[in-house]
C-alpha positions as CSV (number, residue, x, y, z in Angstrom):
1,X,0.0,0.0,0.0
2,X,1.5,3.0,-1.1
3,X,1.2,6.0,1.7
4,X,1.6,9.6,-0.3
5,X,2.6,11.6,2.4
6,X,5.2,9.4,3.6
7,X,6.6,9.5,0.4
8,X,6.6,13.7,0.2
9,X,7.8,13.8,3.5
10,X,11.2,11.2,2.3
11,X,11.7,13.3,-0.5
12,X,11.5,16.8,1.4
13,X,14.0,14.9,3.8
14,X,16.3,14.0,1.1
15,X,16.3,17.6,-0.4
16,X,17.2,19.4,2.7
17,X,19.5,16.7,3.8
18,X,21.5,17.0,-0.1
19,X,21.2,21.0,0.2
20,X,23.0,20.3,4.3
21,X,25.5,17.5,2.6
22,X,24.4,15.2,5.0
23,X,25.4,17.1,7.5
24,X,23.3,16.0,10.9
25,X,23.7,19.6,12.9
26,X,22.8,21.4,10.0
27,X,19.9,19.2,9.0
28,X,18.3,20.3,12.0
29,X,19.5,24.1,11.7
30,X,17.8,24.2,8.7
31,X,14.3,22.5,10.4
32,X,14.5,25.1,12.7
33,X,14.5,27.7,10.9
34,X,11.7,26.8,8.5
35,X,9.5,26.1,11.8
36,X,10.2,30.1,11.9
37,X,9.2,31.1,8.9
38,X,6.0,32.8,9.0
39,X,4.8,31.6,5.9
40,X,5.2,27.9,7.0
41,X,2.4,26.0,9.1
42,X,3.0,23.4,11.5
43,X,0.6,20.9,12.4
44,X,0.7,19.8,15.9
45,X,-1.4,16.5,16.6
46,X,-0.1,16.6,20.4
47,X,-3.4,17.3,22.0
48,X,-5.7,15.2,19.3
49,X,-3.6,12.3,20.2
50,X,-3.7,12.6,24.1
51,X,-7.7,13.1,23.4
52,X,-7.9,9.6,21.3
53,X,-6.1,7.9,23.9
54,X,-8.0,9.0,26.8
């Protein structure tokens, strides 16, 4: 079963981690500042999940 987002989310991974050449620290430099970025939404699932398991 093939599972789209998964597959988005790899290649987005791969891009940023070819733009950092595979570097680990700036990976997450990078994922840092995109969570910054004004224009970019997060989606936090924290509280739906804490509600599902209750």
């Amino acid at each position: 079963m093939r599972d789209e987002i998964l597959e988005e989310l790899w290649k987005i991974k791969d891009q940023i981690a070819s733009e950092t050449k595979e570097d680990t620290q700036a990976f997450f430099e990078r994922l840092r500042a995109v969570e910054l970025e004004p224009s970019h939404r997060l989606v936090n699932r924290t509280s739906s999940r804490k509600k599902q398991h209750s």
